[in-house]
MARDREN-71192 format. One record per residue: z, x, y of N, C-alpha, C in turn. Coordinates in steps of 0.05 Angstrom, whole numbers, padded with zeros to 5 digits, always signed. Each point is the difference from the previous one (the first is absolute). Example, Ala and Ser with C-alpha at 12.3 -4.5 7.8 and 13.67 -1.06 7.14 Angstrom:
% residues 2
+00156+00264-00114+00000-00018+00024+00000+00018+00024-00014-00007+00021+00001+00016+00024+00014-00015+00022
This chain:
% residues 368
+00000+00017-00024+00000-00017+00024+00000+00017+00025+00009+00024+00000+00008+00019+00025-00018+00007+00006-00029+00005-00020-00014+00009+00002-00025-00019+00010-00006-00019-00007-00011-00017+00011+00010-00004+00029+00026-00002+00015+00011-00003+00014-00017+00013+00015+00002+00033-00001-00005+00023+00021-00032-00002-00005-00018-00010-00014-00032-00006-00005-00005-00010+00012+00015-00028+00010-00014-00028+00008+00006+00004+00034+00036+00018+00007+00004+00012+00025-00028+00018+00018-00003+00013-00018-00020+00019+00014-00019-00014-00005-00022-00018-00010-00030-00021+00004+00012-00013+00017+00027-00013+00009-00004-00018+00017-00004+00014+00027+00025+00024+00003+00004+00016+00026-00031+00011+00013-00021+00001-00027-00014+00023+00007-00030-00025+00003+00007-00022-00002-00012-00019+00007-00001-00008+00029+00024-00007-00001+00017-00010+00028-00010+00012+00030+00007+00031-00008+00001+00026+00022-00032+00010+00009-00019-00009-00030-00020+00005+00011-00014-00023+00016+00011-00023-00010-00016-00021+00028+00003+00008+00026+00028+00008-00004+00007+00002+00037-00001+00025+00010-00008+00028-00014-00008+00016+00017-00033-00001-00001-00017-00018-00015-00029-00001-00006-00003-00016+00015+00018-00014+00016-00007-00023+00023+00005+00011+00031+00016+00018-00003+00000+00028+00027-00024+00015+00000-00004+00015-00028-00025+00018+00002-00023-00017+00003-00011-00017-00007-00025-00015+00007-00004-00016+00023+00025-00008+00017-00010-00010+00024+00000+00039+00024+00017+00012-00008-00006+00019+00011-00024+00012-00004-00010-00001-00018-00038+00015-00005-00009-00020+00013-00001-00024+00003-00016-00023+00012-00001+00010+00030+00021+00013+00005+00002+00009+00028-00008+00029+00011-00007+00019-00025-00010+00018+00006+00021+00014+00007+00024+00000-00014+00024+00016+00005+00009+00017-00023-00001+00023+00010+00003+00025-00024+00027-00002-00019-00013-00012-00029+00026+00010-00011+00003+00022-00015+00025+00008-00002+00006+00036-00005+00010-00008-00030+00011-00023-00002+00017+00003-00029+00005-00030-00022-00004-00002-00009+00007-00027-00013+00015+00004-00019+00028-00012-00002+00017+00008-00034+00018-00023-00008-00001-00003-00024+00011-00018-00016+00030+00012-00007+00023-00003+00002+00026+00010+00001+00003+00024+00025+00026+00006-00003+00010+00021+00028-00001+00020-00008+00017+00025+00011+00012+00026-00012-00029+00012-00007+00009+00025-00019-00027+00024-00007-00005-00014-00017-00038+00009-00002-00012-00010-00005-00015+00012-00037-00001-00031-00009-00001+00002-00030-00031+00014-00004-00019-00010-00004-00020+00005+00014-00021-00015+00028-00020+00017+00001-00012-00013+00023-00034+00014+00000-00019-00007+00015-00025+00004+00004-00015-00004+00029-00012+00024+00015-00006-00015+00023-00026+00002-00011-00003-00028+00023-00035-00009-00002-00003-00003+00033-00013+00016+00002-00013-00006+00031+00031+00010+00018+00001-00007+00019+00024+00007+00011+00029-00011-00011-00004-00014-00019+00021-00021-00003+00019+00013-00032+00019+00005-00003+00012+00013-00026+00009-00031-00012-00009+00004-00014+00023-00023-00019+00007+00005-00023+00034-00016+00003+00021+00021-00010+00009-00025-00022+00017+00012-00015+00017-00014-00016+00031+00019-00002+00018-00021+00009+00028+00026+00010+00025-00013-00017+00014+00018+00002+00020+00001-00029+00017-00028+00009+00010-00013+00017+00016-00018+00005-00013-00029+00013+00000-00016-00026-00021-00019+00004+00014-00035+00008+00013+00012+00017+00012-00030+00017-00007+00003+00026-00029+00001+00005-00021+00006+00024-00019+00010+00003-00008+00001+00013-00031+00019+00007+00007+00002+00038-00031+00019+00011-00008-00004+00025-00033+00004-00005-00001-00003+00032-00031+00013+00005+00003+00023+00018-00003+00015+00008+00002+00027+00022-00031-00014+00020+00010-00004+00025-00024+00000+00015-00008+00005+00021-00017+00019+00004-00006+00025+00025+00017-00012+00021+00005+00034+00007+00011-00012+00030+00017-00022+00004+00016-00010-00024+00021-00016+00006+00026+00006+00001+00006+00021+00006+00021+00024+00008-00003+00002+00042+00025-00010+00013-00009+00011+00019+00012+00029+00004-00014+00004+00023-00011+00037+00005-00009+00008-00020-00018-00005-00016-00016+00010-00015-00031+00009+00008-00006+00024-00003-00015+00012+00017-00032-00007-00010-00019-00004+00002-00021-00007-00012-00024+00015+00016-00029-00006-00020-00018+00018+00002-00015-00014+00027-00014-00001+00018-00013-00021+00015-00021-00017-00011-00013+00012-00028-00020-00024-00012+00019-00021-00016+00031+00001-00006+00012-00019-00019+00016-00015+00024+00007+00006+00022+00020-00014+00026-00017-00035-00010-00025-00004+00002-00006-00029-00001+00013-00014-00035+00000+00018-00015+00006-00011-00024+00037+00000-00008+00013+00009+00025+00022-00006-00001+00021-00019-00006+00019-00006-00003+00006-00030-00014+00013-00007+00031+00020+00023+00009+00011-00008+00025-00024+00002+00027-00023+00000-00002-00016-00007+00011-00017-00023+00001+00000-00010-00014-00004-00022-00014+00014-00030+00026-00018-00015+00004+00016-00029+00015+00025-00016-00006+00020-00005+00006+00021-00012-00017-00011-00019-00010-00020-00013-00003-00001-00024-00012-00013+00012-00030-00024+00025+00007+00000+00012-00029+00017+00010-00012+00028+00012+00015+00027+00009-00012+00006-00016-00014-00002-00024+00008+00023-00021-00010-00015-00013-00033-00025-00004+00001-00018-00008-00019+00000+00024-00022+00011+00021+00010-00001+00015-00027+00026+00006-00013+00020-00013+00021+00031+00001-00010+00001-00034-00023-00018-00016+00023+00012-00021-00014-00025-00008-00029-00004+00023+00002-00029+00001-00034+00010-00006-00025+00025+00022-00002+00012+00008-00029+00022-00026-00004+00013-00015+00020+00017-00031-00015-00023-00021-00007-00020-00005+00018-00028-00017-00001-00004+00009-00024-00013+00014-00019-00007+00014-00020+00026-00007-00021+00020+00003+00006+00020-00007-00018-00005-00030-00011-00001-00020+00020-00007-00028+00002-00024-00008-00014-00015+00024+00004-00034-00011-00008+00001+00005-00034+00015+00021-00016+00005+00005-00022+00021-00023-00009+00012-00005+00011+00017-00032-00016-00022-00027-00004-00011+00000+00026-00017-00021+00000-00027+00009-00024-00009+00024+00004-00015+00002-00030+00009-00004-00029+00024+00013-00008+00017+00004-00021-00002-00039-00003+00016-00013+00015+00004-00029-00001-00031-00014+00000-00025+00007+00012-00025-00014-00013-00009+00004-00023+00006+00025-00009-00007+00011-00032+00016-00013-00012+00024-00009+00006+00015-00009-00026-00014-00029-00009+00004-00015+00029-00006-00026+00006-00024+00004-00018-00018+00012+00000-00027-00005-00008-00007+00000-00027+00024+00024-00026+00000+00006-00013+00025-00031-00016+00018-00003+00010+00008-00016-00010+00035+00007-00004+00022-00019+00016+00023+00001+00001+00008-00014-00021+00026+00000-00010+00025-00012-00012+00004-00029+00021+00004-00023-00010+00012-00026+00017+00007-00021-00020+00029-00008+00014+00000-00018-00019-00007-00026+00006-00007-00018-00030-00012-00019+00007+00014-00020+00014-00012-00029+00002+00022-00021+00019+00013-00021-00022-00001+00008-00024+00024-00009-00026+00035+00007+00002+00007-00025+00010+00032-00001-00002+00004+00009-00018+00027+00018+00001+00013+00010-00018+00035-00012-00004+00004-00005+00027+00031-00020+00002-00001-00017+00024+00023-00019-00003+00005-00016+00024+00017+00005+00001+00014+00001+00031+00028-00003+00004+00007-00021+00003+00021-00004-00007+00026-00025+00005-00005-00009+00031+00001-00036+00002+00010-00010+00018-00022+00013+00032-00024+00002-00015-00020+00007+00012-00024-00010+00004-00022-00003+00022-00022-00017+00000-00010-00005-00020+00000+00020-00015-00030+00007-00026+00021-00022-00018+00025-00001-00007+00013-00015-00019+00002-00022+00014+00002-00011+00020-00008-00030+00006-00030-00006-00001-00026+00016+00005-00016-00005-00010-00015-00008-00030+00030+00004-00018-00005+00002-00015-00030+00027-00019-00004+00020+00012-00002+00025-00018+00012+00012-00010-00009+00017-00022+00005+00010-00032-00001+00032+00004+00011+00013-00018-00014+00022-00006-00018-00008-00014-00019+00020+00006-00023+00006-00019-00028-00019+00023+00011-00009+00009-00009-00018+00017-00031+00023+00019-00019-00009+00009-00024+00019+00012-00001-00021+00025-00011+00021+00018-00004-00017+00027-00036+00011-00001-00009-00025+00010-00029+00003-00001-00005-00002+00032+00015-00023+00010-00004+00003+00034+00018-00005+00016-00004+00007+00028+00025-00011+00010-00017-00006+00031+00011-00025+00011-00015-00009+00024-00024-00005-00002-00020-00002-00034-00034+00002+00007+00001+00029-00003+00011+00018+00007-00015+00021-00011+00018+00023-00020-00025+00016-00017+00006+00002-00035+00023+00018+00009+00016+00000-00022+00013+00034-00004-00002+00012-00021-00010+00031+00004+00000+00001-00033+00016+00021-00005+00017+00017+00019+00019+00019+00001+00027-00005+00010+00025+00001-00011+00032-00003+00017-00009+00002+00032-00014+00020+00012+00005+00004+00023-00012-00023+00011-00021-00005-00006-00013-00028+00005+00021-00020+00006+00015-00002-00018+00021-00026+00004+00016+00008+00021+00017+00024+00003+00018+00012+00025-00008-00010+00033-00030+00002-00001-00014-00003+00027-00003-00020+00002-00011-00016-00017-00002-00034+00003+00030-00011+00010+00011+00004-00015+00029-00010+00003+00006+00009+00027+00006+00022+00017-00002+00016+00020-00019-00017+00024-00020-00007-00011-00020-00015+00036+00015-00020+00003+00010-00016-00027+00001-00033-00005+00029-00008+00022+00013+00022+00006+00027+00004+00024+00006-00017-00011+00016-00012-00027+00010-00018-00009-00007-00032+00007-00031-00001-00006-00008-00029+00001+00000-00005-00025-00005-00027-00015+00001-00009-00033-00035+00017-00003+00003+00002-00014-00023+00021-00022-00015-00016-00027-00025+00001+00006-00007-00015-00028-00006+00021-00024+00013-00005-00023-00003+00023-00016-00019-00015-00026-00024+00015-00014-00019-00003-00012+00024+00015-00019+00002-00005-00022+00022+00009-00032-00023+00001-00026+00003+00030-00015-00019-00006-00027+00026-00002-00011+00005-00019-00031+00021+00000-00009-00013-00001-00029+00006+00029-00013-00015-00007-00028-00029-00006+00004-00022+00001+00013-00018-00011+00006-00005-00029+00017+00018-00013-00002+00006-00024+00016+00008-00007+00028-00019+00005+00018-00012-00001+00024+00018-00022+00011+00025+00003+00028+00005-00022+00014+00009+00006+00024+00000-00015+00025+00013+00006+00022+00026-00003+00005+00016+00002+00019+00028-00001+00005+00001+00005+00040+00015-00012+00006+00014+00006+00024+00022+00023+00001-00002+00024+00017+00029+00009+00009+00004+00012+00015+00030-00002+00020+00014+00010+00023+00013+00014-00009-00012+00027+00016+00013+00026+00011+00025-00002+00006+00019+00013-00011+00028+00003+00019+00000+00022+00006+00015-00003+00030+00002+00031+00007+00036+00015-00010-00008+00022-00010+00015+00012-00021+00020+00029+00019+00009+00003-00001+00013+00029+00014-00003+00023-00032-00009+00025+00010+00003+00024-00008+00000+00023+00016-00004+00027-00021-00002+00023+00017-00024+00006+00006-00002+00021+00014-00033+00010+00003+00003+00026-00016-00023+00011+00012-00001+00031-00014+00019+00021+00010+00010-00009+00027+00018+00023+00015+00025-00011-00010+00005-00029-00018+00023-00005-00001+00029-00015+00016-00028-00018+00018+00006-00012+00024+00001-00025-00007+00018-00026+00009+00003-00028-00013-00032-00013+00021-00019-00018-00023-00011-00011+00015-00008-00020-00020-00017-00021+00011-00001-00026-00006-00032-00009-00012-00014-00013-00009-00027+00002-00002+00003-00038-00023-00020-00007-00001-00004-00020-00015-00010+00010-00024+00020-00014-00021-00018+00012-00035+00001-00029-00006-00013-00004-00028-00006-00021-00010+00023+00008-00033+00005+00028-00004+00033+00002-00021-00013+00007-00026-00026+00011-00003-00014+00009-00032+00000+00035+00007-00015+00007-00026+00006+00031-00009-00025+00006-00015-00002+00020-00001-00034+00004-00007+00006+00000-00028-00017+00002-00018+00000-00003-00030+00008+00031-00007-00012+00017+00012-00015+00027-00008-00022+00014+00001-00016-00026-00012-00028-00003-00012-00013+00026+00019-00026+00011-00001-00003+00024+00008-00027-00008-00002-00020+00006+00011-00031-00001+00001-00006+00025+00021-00025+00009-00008-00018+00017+00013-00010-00018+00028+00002+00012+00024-00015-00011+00020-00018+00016+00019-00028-00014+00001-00023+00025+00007-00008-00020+00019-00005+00010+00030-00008-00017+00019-00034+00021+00008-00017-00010+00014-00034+00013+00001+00010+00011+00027-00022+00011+00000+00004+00021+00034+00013-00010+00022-00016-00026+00006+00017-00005+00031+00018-00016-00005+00012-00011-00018+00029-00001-00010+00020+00011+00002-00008+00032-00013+00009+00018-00007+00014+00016+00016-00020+00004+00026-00009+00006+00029+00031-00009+00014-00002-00029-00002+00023-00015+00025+00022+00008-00019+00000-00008-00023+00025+00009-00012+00017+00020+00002-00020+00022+00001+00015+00035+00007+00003+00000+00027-00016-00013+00021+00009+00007+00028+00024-00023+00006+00007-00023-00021+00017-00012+00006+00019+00009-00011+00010+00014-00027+00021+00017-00008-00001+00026+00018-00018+00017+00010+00008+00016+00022+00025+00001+00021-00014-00023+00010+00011-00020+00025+00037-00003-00007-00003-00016-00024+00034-00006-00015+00013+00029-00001-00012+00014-00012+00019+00025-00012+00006+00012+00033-00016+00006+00016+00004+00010+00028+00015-00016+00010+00005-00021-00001+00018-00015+00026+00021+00004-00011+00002-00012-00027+00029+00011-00023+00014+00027+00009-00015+00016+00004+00005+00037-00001+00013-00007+00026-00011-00003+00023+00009-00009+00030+00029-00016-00002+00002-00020-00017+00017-00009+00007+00025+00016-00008+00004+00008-00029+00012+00019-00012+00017+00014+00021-00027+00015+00012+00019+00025+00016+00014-00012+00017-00015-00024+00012+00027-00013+00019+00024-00009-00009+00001-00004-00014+00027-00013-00016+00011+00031-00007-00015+00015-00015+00017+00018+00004+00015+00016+00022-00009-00004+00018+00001+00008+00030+00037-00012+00008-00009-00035+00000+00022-00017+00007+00021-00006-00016-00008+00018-00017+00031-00004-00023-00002-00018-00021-00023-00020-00001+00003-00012-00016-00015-00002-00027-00012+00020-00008-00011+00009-00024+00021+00033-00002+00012+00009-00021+00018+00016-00005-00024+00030-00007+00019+00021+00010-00027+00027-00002+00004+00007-00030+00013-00013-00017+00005+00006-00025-00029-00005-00011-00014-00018+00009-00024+00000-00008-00016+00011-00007-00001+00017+00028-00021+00024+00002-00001+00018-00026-00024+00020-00004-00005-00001-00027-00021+00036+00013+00000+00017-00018-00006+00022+00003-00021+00018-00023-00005+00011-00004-00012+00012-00012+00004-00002-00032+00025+00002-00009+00016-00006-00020-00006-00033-00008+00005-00014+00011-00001-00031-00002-00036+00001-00002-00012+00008+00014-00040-00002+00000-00002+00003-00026+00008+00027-00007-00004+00012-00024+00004-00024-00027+00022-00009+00002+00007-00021-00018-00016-00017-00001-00001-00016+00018-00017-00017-00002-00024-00003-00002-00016+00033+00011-00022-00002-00009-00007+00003-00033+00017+00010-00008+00003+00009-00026-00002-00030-00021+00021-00013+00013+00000-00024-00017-00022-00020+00008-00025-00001+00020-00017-00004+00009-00025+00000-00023+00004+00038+00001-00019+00004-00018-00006-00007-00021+00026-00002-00018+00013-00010-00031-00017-00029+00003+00011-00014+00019-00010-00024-00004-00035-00005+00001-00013+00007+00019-00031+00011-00009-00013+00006+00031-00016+00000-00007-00022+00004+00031+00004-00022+00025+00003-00022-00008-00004-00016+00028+00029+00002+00012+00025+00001-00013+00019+00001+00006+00003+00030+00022-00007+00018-00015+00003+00023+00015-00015-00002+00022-00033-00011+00002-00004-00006+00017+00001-00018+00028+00025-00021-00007+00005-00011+00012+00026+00015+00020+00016+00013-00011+00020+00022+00003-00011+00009+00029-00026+00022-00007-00009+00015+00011-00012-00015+00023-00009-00026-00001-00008-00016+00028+00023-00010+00011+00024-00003-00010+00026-00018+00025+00009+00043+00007-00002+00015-00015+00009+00020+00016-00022+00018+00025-00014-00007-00011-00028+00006+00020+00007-00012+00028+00001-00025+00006+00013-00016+00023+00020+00011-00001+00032+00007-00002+00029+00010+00002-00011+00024+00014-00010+00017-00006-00016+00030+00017-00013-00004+00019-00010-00021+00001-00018+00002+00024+00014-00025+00023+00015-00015-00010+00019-00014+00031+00025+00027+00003+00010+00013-00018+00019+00024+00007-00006+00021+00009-00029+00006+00004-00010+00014+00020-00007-00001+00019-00004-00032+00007-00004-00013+00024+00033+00000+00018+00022+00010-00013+00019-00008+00022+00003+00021+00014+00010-00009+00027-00006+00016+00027+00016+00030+00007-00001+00008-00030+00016+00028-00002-00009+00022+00005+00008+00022+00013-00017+00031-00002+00003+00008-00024-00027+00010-00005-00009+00015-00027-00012-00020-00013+00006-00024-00004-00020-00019-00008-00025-00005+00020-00015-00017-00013-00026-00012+00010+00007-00012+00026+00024-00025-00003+00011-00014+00017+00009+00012+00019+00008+00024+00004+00010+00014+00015-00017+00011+00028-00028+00011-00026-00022+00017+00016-00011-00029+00023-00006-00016-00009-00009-00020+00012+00012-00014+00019+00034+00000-00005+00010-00011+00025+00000+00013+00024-00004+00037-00005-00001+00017+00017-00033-00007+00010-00018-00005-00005-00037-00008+00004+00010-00026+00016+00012-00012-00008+00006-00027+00018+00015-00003+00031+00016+00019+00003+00013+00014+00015-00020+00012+00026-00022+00021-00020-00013+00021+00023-00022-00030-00002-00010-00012+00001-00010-00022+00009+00016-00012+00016+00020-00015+00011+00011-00013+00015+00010+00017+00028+00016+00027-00003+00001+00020+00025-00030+00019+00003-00018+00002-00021-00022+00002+00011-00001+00029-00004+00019+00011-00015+00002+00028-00011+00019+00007-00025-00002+00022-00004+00006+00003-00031+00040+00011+00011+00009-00008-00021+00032+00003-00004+00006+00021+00011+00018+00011+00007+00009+00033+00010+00001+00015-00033-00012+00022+00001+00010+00017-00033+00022+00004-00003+00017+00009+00017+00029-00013-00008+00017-00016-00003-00009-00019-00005+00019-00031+00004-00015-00010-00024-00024+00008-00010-00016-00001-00031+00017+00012-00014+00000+00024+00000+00020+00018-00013+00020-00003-00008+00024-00016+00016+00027-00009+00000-00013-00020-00028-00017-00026+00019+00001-00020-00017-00004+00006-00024-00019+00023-00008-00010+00002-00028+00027+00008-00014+00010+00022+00007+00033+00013-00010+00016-00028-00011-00002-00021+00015+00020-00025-00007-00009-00010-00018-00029-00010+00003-00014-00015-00023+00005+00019-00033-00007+00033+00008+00006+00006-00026+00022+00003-00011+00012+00000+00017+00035-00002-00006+00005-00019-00015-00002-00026+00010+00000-00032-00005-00013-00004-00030-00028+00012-00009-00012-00002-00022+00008+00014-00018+00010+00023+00003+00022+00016-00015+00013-00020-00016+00021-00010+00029+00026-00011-00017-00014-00022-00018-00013-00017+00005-00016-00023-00005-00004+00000-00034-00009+00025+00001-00016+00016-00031+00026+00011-00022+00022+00005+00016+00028+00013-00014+00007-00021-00012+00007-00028+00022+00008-00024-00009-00010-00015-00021-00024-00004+00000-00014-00009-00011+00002+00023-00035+00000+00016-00001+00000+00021-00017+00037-00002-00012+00016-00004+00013+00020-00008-00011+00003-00033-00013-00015-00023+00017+00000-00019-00016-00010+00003-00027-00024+00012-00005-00011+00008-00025+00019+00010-00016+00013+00017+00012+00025+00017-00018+00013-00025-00016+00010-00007+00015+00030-00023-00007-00015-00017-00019-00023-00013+00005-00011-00017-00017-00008+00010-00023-00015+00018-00004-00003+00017-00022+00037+00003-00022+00010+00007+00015+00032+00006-00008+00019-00020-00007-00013-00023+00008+00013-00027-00014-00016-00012-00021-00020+00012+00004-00021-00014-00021+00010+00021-00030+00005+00019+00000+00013+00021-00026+00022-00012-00003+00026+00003+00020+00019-00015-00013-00007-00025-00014-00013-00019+00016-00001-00022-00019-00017+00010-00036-00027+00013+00011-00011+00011-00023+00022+00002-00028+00019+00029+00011+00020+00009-00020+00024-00025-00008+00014-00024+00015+00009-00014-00012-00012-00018-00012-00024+00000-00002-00010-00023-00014-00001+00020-00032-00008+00024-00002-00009+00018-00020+00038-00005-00013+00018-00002+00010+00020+00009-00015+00017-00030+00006-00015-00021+00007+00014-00033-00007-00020+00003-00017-00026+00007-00012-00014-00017-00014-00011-00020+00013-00004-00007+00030-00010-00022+00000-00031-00001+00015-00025-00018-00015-00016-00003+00002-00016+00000+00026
């Protein structure tokens, strides 16, 4: 398993890292801006090859990459035929388009990953009850397990989620429900009650259910191109706002940083990703694809978010930051990501370390 672990770590990392520095290096060639270096991890370098001016590297510590790009060092002294192919010569608005390349690119790889799947064919389950709850719509409606929903409102369902959304527009109006029962085709009336639960952050909220449970049942689902199309730019859309909200809650206290999850935790999960088969892992690798690319969007030095809020800045006073007051800020930001990375690196610890204890008492209760 460890080993799969550290396999599926490095295809995802070395997936991940190359969208987003292949989305720096290519809008920077679009611009005719010299790059000196392209590398997949940090530190010395494992191997590498230059082609044309450009080395590309592969480096021993592979929780990153960069691009090196002319003249993006200030006081850096240059030849007079490369001053135009400079990066700090360059218009802030091309600055900014080549900062904001490599999270775009992050996004554009989820949204691919998620049309290939769509196209190839997901796991869903079908819209076959599996239970009713007590003292609930579906049991004054009189439904069953085993029970299939063919429509709801006039129109079909042929997947659980189908039914979630229907139920969801209907803002708790009565619902006409189309029932296969055994093959035996009939309608029914039923009202939505609105129900209190948690959400995902674990927050009390309220929503209308109708009180059933999916069966299980499991089917292949393959939607055609422009299906496929809205689908991935509409799971894009979800996983990004999700990611957004996240950090705010984590921000306000109300999502716990115990959460957070590190290199150690990736590893796992990609691991158990893999085990499980291809779409799974590939699905992995598209909700983390988005997580990289809105966390590089925040307005930090040394991140993306950072470089850009400083481009936003020399746009508005109409000149570029003082180099010292860059400087400071960058020192904080890496400071800040440091700790960020320790923390995060100790949650992994602890969780890893409860997961053995439990491991070892289960090995010496005997229990399953």
């Amino acid at each position: 398993m460890l080993g799969i672990s550290i396999i599926s770590l490095i295809i995802l990392l070395g997936v991940l890292i190359f969208a987003h520095e292949f989305g720096h290096f290519i809008v920077a060639k679009s611009f005719s801006v010299g790059v000196l270096k392209f590398s997949l991890g940090f530190g010395h370098k494992l191997v590498g090859k230059k082609i044309g001016e450009t080395e590309y590297l592969i480096s021993w510590i592979p929780l990153g990459g960069y691009v090196k790009l002319l003249g993006e060092a200030e006081g850096e002294t240059l030849p007079p035929e490369d001053e135009k192919r400079s990066f700090l010569n360059q218009t802030v608005w091309r600055r900014m388009g080549i900062v904001l390349a490599g999270p775009v690119f992050n996004l554009l790889l989820a949204l691919v990953v998620f049309f290939g799947v769509y196209l190839s064919g997901v796991p869903a389950l079908t819209a076959r009850i599996g239970g009713i709850q007590a003292e609930s719509a579906a049991t004054a409606a009189g439904l069953r397990a085993g029970d299939t929903l063919v429509s709801i409102a006039g129109q079909r369902v042929a997947y659980w989620d189908d039914i979630a959304r229907a139920v969801e527009r209907g803002k708790g109006a009565p619902l006409a429900l189309r029932i296969d029962r055994g093959g035996t085709v009939f309608d029914v009336q039923i009202t939505p009650r609105r129900v209190k639960g948690k959400n995902l952050f674990g927050e009390e909220v309220s929503a209308y259910k109708i009180g059933i449970s999916p069966s299980g049942q499991v089917v292949t689902k393959r939607l055609g191109p422009v299906d496929a199309l809205a689908a991935s730019v509409s799971q894009t859309w979800a996983v990004t706002k999700l990611t957004v909200i996240s950090i705010v809650k984590l921000i306000d206290g109300t999502l716990s940083t115990k959460t957070l999850g590190g290199p150690i935790l990736i590893a796992q999960i990609a691991g158990v990703q893999a085990k499980e088969g291809m779409v799974p892992f590939l699905l992995f690798m598209a909700l983390l694809s988005i997580n990289l690319a809105v966390l590089n969007l925040l307005p930090i030095p040394v991140l993306d978010g950072g470089h850009l809020l400083f481009y936003l800045i020399e746009l508005v006073v109409r000149r570029p930051a003082s180099l010292k007051w860059r400087e400071r800020a960058q020192q904080v930001g890496f400071a800040l990501l440091i700790m960020l990375m320790i923390w995060v690196f100790m949650m992994d610890v602890d969780r890893l370390h409860i997961k053995l204890l439990d491991d070892f008492a289960r090995i010496f209760t005997k229990q399953p």
